[in-house]
Backbone and ligand atoms as CSV (ligand in chain L), in Angstrom:
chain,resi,resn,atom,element,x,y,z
A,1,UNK,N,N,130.568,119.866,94.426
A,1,UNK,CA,C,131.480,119.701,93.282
A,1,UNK,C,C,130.664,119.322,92.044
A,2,UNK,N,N,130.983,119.937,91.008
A,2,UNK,CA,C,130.178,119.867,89.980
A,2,UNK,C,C,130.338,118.218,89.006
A,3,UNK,N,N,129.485,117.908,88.338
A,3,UNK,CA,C,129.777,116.681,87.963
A,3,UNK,C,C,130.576,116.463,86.554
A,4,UNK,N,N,131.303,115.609,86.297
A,4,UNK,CA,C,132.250,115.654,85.240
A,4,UNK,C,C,132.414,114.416,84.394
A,5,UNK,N,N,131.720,114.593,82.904
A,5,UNK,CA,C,131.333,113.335,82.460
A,5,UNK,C,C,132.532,112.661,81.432
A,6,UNK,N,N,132.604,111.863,81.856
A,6,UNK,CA,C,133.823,110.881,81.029
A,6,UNK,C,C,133.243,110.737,79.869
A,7,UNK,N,N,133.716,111.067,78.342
A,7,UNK,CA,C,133.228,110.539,77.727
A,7,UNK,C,C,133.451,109.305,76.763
A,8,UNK,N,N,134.435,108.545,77.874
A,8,UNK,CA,C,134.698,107.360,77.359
A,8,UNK,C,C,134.305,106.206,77.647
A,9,UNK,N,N,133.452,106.445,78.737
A,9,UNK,CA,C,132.635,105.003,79.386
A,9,UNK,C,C,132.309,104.165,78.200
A,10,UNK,N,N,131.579,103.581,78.666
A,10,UNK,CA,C,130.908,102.013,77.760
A,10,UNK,C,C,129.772,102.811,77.317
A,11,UNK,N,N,128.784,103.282,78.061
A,11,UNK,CA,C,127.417,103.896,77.257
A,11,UNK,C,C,127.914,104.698,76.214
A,12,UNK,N,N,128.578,105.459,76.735
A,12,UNK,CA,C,128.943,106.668,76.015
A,12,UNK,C,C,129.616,105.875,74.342
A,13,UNK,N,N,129.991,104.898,74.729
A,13,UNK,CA,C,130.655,104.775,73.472
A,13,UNK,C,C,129.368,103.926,72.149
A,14,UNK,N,N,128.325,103.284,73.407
A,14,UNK,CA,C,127.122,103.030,72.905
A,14,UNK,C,C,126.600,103.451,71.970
A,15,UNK,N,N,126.435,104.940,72.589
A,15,UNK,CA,C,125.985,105.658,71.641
A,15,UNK,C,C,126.323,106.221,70.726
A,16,UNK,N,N,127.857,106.162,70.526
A,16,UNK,CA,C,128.312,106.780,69.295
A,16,UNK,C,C,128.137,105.686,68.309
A,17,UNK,N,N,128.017,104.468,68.651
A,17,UNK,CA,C,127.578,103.472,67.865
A,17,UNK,C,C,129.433,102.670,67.732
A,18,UNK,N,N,130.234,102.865,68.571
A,18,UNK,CA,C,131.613,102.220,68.856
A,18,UNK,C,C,131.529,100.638,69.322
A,19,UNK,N,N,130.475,100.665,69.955
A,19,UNK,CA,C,130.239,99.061,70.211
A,19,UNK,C,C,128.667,98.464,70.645
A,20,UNK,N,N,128.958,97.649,69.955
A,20,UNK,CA,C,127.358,97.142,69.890
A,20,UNK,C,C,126.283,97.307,70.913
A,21,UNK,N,N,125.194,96.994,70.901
A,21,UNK,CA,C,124.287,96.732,71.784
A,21,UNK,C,C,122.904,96.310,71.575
A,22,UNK,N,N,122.417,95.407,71.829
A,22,UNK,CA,C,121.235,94.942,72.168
A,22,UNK,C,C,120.052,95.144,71.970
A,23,UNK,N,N,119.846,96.758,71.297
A,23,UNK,CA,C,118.753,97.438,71.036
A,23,UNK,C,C,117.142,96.890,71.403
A,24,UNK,N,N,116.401,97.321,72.513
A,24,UNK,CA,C,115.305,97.104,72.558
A,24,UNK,C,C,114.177,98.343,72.409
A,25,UNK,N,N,114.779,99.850,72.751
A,25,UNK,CA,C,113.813,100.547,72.357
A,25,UNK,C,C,114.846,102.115,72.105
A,26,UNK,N,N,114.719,102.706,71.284
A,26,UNK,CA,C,115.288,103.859,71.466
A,26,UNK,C,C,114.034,105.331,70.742
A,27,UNK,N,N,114.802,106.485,71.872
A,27,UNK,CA,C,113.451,107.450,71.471
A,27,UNK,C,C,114.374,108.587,71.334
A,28,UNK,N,N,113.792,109.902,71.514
A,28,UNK,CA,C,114.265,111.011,71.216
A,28,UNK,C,C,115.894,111.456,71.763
A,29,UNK,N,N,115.353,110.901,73.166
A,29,UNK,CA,C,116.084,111.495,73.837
A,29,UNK,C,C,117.234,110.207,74.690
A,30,UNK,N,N,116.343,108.658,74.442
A,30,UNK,CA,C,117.027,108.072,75.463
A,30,UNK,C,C,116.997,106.461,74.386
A,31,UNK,N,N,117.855,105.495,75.057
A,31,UNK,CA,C,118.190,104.073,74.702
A,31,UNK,C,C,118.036,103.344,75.618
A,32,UNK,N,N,117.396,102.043,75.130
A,32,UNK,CA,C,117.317,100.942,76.093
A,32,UNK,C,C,117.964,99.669,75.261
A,33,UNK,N,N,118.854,98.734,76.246
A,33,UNK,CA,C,119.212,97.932,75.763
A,33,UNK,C,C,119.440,96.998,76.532
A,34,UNK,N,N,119.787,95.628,76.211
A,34,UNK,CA,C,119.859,94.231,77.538
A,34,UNK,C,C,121.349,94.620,77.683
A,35,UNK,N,N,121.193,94.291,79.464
A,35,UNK,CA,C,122.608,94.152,79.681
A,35,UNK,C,C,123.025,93.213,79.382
A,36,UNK,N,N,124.716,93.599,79.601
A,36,UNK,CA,C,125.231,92.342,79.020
A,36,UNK,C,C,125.641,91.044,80.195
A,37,UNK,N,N,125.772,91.487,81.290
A,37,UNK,CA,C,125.782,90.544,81.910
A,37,UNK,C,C,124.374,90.020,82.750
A,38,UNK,N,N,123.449,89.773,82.389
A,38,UNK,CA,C,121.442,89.663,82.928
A,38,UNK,C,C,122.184,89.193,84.573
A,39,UNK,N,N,121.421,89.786,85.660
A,39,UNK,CA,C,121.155,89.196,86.546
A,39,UNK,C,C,119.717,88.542,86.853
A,40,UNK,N,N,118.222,88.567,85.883
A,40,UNK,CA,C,117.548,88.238,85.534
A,40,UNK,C,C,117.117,87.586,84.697
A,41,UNK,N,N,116.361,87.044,84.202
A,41,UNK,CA,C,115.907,87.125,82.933
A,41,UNK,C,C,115.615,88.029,82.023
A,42,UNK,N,N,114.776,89.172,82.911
A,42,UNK,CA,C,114.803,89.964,81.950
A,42,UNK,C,C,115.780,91.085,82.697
A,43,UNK,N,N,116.541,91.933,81.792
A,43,UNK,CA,C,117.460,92.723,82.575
A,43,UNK,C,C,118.226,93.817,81.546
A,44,UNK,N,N,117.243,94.760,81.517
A,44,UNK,CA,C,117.691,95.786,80.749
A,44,UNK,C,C,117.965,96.776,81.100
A,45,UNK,N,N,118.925,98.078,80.577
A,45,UNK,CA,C,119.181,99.430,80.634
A,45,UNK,C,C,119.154,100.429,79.936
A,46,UNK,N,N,118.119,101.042,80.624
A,46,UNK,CA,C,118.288,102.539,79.877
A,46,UNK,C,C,118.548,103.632,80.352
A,47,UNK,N,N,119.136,104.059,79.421
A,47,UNK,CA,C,119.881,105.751,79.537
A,47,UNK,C,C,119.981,106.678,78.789
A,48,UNK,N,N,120.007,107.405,79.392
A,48,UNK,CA,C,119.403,109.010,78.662
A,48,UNK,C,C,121.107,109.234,77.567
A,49,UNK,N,N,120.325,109.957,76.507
A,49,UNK,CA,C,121.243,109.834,75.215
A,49,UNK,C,C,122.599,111.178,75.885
A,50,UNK,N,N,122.007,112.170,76.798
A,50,UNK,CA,C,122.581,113.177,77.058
A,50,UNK,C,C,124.153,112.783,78.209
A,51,UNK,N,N,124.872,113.648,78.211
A,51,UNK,CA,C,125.829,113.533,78.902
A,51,UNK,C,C,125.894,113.509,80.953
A,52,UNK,N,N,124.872,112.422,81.110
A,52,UNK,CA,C,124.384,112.700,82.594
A,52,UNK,C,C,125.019,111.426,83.662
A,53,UNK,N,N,125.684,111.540,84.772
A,53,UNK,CA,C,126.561,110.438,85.165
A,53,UNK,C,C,125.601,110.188,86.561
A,54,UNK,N,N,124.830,110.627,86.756
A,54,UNK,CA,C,124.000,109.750,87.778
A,54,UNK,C,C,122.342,110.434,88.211
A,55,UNK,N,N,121.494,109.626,88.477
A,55,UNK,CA,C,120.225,110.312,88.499
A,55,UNK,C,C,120.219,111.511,89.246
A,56,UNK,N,N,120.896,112.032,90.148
A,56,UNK,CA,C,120.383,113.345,90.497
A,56,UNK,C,C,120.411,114.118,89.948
A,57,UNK,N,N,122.045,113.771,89.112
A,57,UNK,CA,C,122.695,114.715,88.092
A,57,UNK,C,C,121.913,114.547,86.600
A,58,UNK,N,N,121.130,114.267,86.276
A,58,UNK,CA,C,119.827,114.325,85.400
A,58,UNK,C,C,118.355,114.884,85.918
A,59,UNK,N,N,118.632,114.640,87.542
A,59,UNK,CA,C,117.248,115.583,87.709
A,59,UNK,C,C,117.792,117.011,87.780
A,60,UNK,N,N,119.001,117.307,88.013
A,60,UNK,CA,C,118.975,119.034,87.818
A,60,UNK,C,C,119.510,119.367,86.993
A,61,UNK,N,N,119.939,118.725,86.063
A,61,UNK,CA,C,120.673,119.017,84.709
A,61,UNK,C,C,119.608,118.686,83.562
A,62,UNK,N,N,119.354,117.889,83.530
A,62,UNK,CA,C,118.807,117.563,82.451
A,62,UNK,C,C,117.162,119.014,81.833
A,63,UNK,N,N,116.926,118.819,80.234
A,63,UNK,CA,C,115.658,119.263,80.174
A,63,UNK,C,C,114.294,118.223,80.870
A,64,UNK,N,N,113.278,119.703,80.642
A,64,UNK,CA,C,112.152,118.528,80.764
A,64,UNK,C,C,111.685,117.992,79.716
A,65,UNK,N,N,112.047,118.067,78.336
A,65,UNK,CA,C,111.924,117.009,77.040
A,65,UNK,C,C,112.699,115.816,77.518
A,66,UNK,N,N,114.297,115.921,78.136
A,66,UNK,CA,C,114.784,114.732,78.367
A,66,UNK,C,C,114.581,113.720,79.295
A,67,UNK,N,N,113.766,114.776,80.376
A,67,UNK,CA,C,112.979,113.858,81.527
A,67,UNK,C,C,111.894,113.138,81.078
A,68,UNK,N,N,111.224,113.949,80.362
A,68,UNK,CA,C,109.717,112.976,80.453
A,68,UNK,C,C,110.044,112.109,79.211
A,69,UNK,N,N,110.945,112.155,78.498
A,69,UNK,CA,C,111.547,110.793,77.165
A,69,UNK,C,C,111.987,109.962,78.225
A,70,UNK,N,N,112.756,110.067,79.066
A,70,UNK,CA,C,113.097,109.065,79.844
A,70,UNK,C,C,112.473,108.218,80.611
A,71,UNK,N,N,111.455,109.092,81.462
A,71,UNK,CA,C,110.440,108.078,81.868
A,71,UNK,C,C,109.438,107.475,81.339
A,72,UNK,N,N,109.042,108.038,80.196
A,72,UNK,CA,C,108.320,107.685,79.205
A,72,UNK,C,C,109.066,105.969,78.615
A,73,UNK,N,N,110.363,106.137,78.323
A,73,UNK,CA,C,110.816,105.331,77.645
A,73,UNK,C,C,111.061,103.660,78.666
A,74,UNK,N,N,111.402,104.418,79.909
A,74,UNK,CA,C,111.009,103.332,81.347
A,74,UNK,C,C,109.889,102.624,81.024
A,75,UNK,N,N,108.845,103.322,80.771
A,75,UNK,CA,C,107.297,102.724,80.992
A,75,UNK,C,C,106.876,101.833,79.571
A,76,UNK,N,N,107.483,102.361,78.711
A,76,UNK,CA,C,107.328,101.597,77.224
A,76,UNK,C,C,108.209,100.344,77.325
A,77,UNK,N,N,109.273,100.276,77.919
A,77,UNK,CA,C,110.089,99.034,77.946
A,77,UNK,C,C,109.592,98.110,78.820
A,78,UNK,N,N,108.693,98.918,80.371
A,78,UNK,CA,C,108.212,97.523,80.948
A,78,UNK,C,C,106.674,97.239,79.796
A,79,UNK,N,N,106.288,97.682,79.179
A,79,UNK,CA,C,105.359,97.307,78.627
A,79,UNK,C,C,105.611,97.075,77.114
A,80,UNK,N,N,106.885,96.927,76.481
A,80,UNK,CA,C,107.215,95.538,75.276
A,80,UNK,C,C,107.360,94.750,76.235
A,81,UNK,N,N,107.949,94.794,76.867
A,81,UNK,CA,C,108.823,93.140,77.564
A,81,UNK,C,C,107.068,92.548,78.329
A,82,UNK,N,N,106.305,93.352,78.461
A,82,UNK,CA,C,105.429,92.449,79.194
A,82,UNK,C,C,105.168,91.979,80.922
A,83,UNK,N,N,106.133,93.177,81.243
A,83,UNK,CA,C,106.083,93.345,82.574
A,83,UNK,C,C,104.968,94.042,83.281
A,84,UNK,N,N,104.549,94.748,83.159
A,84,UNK,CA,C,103.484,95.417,83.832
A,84,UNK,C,C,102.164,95.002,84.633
A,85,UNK,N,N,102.435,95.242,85.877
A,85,UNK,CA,C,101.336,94.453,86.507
A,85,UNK,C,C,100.102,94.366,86.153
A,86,UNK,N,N,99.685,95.933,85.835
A,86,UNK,CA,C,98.372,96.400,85.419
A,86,UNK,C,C,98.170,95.640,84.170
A,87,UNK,N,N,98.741,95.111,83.496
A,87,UNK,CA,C,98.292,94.463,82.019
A,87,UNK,C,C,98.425,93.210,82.731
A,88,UNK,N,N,99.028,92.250,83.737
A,88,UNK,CA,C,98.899,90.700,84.458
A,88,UNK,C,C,100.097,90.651,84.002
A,89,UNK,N,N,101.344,91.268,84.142
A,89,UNK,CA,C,102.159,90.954,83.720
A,89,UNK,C,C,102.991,90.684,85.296
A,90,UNK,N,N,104.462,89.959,85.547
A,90,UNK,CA,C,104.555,89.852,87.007
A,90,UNK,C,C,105.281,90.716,87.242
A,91,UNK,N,N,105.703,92.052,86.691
A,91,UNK,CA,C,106.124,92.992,87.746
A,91,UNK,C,C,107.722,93.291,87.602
A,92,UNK,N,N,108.445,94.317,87.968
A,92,UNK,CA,C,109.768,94.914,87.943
A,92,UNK,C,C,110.173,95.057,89.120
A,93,UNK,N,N,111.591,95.493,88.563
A,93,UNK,CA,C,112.328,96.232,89.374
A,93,UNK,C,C,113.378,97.569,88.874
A,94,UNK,N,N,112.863,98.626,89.343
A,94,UNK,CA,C,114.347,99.603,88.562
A,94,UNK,C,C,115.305,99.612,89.989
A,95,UNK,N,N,116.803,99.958,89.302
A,95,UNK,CA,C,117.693,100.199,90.334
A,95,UNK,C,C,118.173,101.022,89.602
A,96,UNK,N,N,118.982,102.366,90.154
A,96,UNK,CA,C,120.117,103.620,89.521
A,96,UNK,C,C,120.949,103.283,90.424
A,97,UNK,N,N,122.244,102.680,90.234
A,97,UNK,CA,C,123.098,103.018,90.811
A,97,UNK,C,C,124.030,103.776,90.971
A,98,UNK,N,N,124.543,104.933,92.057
A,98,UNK,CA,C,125.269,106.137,92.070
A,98,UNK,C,C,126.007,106.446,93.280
A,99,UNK,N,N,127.756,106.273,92.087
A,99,UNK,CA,C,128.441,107.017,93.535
A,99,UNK,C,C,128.754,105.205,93.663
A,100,UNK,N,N,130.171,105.368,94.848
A,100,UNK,CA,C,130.691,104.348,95.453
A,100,UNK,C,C,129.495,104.113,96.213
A,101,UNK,N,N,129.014,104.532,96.969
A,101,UNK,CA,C,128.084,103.773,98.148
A,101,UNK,C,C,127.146,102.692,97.045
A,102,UNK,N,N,126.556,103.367,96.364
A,102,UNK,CA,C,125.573,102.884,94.902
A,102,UNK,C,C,126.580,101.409,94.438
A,103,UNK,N,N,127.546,101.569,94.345
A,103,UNK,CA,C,128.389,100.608,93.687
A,103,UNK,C,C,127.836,100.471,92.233
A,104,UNK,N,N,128.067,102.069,91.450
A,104,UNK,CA,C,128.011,102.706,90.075
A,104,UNK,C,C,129.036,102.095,89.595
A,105,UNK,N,N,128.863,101.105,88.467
A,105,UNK,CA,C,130.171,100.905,87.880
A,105,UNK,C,C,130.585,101.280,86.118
A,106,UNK,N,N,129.910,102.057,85.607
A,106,UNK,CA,C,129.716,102.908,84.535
A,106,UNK,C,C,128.944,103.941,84.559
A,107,UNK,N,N,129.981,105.033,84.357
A,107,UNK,CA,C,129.769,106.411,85.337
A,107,UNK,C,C,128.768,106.902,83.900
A,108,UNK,N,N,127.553,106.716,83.777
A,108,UNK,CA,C,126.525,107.596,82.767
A,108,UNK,C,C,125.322,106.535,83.139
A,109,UNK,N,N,124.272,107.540,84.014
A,109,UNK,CA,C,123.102,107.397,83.890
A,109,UNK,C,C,122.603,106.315,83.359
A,110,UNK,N,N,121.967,105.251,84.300
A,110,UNK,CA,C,121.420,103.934,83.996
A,110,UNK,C,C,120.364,103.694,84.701
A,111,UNK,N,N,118.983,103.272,84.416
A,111,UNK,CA,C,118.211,102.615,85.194
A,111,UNK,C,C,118.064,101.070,84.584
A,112,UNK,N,N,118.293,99.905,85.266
A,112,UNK,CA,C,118.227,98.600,85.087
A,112,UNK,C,C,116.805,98.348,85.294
A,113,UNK,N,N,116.319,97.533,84.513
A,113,UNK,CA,C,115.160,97.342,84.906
A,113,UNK,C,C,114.581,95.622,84.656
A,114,UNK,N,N,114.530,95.321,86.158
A,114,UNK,CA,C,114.966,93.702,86.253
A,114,UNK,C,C,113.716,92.838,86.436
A,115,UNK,N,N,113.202,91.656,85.781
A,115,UNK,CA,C,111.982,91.072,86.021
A,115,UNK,C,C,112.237,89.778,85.617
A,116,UNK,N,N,110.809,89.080,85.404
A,116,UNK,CA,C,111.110,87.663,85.122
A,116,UNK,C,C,110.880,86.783,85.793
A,117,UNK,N,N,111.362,87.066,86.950
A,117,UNK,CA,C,111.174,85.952,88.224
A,117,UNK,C,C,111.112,87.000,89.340
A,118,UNK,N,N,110.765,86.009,90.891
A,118,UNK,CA,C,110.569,86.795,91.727
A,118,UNK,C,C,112.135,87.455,92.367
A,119,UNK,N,N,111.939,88.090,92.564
A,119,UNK,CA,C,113.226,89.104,92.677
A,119,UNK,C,C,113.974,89.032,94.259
A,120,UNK,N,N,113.708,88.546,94.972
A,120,UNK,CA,C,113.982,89.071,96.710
A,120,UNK,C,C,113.702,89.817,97.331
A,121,UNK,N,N,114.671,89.750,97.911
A,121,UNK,CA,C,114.675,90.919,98.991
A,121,UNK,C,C,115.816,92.151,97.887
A,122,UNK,N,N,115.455,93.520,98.581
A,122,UNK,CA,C,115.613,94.540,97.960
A,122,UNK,C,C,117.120,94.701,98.058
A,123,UNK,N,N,117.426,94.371,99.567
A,123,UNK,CA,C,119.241,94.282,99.455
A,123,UNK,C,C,119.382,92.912,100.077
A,124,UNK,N,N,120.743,92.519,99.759
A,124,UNK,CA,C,121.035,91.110,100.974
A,124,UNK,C,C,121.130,91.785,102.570
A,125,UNK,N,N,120.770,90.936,102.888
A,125,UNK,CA,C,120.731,91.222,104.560
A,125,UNK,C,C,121.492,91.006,105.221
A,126,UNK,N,N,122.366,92.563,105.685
A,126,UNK,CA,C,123.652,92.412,106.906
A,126,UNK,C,C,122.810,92.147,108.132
A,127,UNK,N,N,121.747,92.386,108.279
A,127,UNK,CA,C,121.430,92.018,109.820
A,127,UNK,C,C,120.922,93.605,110.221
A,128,UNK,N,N,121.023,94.782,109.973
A,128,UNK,CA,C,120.935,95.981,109.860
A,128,UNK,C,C,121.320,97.252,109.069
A,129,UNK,N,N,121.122,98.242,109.075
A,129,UNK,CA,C,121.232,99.174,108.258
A,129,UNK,C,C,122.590,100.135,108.502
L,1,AMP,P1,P,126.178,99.637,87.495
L,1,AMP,O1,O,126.995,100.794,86.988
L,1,AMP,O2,O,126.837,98.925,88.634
L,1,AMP,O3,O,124.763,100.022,87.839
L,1,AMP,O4,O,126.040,98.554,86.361
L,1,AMP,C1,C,126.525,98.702,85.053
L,1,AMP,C2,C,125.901,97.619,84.235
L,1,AMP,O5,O,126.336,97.771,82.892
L,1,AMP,C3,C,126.275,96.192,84.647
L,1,AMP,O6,O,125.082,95.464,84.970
L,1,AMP,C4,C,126.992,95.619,83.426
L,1,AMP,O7,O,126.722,94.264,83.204
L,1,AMP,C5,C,126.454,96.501,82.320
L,1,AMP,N1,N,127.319,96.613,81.142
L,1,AMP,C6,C,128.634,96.924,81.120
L,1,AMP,N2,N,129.079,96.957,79.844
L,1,AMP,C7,C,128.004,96.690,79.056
L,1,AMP,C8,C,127.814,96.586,77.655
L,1,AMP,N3,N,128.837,96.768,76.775
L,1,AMP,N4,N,126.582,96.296,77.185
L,1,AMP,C9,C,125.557,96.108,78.044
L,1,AMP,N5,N,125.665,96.197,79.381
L,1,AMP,C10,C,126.881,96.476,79.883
């Protein structure tokens, strides 16, 4: 089933400039901004400026100008904020969440990207998979 983008979400309205945000880096193709509710300290999101509701659906939809702005723009945000290991910085986390299983709760393309402190474990632990 093909994917079908709301264009009334919260990003979406981001970007029309309908409600504020946080601005930490924006590029050609994509925006980064703090969430609004941090589960970190540091705890930001970015997303591609284009009409894309979850990462797969940006890896086969999207251009490759909008791909490599995007990851490009990933790698520039851990390196304002000062995350980057390779510079001694202590390190990230990205998450995309997609789809109910994902527990996506604003249907347009997000990678969070969480640091600051040490982070955990990757999920809480039912005891198995
Ligand atoms: P999820 O779709 O579950 O990956 O998470 C959506 C994220 O968007 C949550 O962490 C929210 O706190 C965040 N969020 C929702 N509305 C806004 C907003 N207006 N500005 C910044 N972050 C937001």
């Amino acid at each position: 089933m093909p994917y079908v983008y709301d264009p009334n979400n919260v990003f979406a309205k981001i970007l029309r400039g309908e409600i504020p945000c946080k601005k930490v880096l924006e590029t050609d193709h994509s925006l980064a901004f703090h969430d609004i509710r941090p589960q970190a300290p540091v705890h930001i999101l970015v997303i591609p400026k284009g009409p894309y509701v979850t990462f797969d659906h940006f890896a086969e939809a999207a251009s490759p100008a909008e791909q490599a702005d995007f990851v490009g723009a990933i790698g520039k945000v851990c390196a304002l904020l000062g995350l980057k290991p390779g510079d001694g910085g202590g390190g990230y986390r990205l998450i995309s969440n997609a789809g109910w299983a994902g527990v996506q709760e604003v249907p347009h393309l997000h990678v969070h990207i969480l640091g600051g402190r040490v982070l955990g474990r990757m999920l809480p632990d039912r005891g198995s998979a």
